[in-house]
BAVO-699200 format. One line per field, with one value per atom (N, C-alpha, C): residue number from 1; x, y, z; atom name; residue in one letter. Coordinates in steps of 0.2 Angstrom, whole numbers. Atoms other than C-alpha are relative to their C-alpha. Last residue first. Layout:
num = NUM ...
px = X ...
py = Y ...
pz = Z ...
atomo = CA ...
residuo = A ...
This chain:
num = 160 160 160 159 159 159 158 158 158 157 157 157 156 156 156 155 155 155 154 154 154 153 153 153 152 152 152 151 151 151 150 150 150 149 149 149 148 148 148 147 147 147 146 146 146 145 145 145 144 144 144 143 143 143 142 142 142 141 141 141 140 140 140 139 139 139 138 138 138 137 137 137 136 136 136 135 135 135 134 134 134 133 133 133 132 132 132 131 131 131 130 130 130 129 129 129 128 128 128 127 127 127 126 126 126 125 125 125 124 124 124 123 123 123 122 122 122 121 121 121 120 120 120 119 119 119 118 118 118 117 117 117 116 116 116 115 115 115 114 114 114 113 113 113 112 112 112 111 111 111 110 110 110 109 109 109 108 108 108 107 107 107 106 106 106 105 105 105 104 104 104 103 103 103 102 102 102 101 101 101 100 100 100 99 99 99 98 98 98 97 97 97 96 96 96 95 95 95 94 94 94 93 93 93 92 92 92 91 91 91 90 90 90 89 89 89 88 88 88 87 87 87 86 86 86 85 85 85 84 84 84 83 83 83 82 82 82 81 81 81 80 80 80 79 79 79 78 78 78 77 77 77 76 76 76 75 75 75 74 74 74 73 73 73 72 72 72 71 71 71 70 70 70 69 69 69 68 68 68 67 67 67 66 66 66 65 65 65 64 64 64 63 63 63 62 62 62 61 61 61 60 60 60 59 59 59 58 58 58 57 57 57 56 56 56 55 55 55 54 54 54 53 53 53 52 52 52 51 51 51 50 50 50 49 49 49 48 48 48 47 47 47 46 46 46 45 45 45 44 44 44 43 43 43 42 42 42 41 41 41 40 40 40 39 39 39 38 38 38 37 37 37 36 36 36 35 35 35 34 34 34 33 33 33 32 32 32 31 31 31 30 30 30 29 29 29 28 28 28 27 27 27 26 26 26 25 25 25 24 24 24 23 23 23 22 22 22 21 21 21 20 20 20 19 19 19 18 18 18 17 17 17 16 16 16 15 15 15 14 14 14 13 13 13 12 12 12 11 11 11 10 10 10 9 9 9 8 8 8 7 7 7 6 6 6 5 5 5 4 4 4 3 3 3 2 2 2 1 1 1
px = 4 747 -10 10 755 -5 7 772 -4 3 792 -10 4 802 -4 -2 819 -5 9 820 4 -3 838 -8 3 833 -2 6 846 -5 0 856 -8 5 854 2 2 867 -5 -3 861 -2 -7 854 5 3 840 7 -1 845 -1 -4 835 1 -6 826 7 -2 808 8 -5 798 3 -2 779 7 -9 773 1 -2 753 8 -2 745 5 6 737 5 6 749 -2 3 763 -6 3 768 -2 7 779 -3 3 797 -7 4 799 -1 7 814 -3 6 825 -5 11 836 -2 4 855 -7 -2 863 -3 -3 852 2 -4 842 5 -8 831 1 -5 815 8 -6 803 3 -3 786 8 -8 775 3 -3 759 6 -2 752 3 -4 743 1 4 737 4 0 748 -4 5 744 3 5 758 -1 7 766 -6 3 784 -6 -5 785 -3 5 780 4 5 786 -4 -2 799 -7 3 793 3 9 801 1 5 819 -9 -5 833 -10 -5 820 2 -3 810 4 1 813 0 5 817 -5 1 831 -9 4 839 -2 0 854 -6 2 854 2 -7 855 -1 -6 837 4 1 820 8 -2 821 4 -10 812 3 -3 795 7 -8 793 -1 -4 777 5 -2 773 4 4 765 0 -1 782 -7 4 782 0 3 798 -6 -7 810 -6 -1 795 2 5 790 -3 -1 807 -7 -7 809 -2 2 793 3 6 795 -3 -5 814 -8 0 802 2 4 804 4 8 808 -3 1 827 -7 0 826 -1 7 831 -2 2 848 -6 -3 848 0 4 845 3 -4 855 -6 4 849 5 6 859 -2 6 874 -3 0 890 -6 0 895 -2 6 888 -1 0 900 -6 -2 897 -1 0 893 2 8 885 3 0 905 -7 -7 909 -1 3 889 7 5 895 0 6 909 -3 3 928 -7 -1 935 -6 3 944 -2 0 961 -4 -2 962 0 -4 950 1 0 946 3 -5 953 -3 -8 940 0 -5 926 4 -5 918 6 -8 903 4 -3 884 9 -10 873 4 -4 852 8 -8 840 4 -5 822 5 -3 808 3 -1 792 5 5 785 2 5 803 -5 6 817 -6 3 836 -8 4 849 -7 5 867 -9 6 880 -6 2 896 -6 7 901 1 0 918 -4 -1 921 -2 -4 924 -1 -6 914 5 0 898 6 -1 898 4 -8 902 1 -6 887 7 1 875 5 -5 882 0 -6 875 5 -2 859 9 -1 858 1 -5 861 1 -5 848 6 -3 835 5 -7 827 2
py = -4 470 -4 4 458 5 0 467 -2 4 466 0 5 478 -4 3 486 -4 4 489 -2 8 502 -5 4 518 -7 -4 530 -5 -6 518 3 1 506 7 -5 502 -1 1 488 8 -4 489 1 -5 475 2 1 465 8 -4 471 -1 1 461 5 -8 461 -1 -1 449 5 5 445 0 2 459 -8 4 458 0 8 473 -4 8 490 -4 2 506 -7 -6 519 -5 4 510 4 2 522 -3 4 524 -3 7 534 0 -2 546 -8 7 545 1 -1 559 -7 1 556 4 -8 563 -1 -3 549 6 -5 535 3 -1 525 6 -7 521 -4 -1 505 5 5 499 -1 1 513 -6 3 513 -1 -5 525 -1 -4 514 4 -2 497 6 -9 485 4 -4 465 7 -7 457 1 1 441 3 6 443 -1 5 455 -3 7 472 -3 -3 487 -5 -2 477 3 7 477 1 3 489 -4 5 489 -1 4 494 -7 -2 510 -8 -8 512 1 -2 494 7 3 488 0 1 501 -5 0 506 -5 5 516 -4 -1 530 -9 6 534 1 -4 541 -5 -7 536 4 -5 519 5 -1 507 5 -6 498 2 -2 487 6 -6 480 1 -3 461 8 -5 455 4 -6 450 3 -4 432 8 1 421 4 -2 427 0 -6 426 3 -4 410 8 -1 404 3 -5 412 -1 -9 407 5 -1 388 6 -1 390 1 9 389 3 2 405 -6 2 403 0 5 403 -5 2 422 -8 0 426 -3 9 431 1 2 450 -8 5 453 -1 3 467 -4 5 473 -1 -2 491 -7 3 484 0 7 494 -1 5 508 -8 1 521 -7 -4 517 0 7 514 5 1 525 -2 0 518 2 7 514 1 1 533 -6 3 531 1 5 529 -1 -1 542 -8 7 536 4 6 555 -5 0 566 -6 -3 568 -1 5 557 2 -1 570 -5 0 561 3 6 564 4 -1 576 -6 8 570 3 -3 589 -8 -1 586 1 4 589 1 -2 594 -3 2 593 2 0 597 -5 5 597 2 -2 605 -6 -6 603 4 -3 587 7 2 581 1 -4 578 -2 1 574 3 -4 571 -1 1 570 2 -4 568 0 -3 563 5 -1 556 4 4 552 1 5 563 -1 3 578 -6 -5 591 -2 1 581 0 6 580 -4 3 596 -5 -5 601 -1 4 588 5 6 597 -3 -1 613 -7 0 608 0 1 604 -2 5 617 -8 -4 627 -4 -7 615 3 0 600 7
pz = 2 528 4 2 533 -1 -3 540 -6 4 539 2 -1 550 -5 -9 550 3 -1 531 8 2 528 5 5 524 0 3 533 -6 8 540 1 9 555 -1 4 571 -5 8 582 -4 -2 601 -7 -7 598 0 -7 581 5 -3 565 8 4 553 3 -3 564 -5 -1 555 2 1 552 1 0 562 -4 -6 558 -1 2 548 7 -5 549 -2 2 541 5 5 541 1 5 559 -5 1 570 -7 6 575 -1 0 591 -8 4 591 -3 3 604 -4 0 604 -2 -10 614 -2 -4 596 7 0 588 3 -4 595 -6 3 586 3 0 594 -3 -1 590 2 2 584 2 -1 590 0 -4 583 1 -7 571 7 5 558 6 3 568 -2 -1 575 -6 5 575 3 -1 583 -5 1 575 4 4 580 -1 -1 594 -6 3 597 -2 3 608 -4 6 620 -4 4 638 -8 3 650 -5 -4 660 -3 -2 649 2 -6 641 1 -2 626 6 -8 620 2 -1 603 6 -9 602 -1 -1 585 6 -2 585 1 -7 572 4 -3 556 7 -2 550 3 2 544 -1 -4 546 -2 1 534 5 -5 538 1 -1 522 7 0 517 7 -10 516 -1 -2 498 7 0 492 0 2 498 -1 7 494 -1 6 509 -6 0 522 -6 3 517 0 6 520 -4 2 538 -8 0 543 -4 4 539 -3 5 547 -5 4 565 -6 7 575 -5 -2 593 -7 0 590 -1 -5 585 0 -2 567 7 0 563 3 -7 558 1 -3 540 4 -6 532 4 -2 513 8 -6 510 3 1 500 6 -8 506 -3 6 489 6 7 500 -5 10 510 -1 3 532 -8 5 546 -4 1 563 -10 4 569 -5 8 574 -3 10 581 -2 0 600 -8 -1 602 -3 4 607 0 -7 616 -7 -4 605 3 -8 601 3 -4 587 7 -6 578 4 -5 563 4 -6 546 7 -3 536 4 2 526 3 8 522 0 -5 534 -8 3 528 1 0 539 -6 4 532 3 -2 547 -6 3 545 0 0 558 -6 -1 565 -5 1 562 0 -7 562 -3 1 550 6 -5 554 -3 -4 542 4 -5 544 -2 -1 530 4 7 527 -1 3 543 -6 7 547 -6 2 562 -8 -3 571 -3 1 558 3 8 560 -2 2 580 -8 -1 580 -1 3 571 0 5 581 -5 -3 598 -7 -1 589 1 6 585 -3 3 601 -6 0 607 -2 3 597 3 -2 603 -4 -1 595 1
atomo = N CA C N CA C N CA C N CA C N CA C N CA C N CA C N CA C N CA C N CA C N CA C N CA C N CA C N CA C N CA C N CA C N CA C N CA C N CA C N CA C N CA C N CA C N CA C N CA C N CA C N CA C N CA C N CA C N CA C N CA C N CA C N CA C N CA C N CA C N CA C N CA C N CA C N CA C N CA C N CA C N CA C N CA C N CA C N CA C N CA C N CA C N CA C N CA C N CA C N CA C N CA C N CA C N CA C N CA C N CA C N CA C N CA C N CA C N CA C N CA C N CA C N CA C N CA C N CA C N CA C N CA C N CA C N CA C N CA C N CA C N CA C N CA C N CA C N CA C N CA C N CA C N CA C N CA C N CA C N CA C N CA C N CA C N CA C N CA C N CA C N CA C N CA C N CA C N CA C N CA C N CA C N CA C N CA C N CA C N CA C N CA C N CA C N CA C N CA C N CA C N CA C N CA C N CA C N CA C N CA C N CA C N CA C N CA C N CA C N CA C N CA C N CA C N CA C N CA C N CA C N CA C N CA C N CA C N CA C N CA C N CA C N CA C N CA C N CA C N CA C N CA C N CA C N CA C N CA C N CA C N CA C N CA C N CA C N CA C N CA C N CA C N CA C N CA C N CA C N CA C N CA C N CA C N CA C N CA C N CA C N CA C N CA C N CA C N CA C N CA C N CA C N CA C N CA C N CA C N CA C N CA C N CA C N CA C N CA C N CA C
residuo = X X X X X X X X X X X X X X X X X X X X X X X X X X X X X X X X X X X X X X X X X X X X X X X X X X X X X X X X X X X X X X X X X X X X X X X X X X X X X X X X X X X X X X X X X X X X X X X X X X X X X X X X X X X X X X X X X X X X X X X X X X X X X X X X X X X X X X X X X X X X X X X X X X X X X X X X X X X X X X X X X X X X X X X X X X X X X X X X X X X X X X X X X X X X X X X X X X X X X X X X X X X X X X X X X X X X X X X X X X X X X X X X X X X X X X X X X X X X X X X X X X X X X X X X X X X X X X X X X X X X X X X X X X X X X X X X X X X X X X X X X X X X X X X X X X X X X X X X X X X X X X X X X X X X X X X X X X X X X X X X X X X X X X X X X X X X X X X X X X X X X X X X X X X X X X X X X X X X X X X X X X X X X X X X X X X X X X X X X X X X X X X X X X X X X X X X X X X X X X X X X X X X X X X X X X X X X X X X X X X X X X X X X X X X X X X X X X X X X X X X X X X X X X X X X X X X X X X X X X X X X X X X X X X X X X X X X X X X X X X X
């Protein structure tokens, strides 16, 4: 992340709603924190002004499940808790796809092994690829293509 911006991500903070942005890399960490000031009306519609939500708003968010999976999946899902959690790191939009036109990253009942990419979430026009912390077979994706996510909030389901 460059010195600009650092910048845009500053104004962005400081003209809207947000409360707090942060950003960590391998490199670096970024905490902003805004003051909650009234929107500027003057500026121009941005993308994430919808992305942030209360604290007090119940994290869990389950997307609808594609047509293709049988209800068998769904409730065996709900009821077993030996499936680890792939959570997103940062607020952002999350992209099933790296670009419009290529293949989505992994589907429903792919195997991915630890360090695989499973997704990007975008920030401030950065993509930052979302990677596997461990081996196992996707059993649920819980997050529609092109949809805001939180700081934290579960975006994959996996088998260890």
């Amino acid at each position: 992340m460059n010195f600009k911006q650092i910048q845009q991500l500053i104004k962005f903070v400081s003209k809207t709603d947000v409360a707090e942005v942060n950003i960590e890399n391998n490199n670096f960490k970024i905490n902003i924190k805004g003051s909650k000031s009234k929107v500027n009306e003057a500026s121009a519609p941005i993308v994430q002004q919808s992305v942030p939500i209360p604290i007090q708003t119940p994290q869990p968010v389950v997307a609808p499940t594609p047509i293709s999976q049988p209800d068998k999946i769904e409730d065996s899902v709900s009821s077993n808790d030996s499936y680890k959690t792939i959570k997103s790191p940062i607020i952002g939009t999350f992209y099933r796809k790296p670009s419009p036109d290529k293949d989505v990253f992994v589907n429903v009942g792919d195997t991915v092994n630890e360090g695989d990419t499973l997704c990007v979430i975008e920030a401030m026009k950065l993509f930052n690829e979302i990677e596997s912390d461990f081996s196992g077979k996707i059993v649920k994706i819980l997050v529609e293509d092109a949809s805001p996510v939180e700081f934290d909030q579960p975006l994959f389901l996996i088998e260890p």
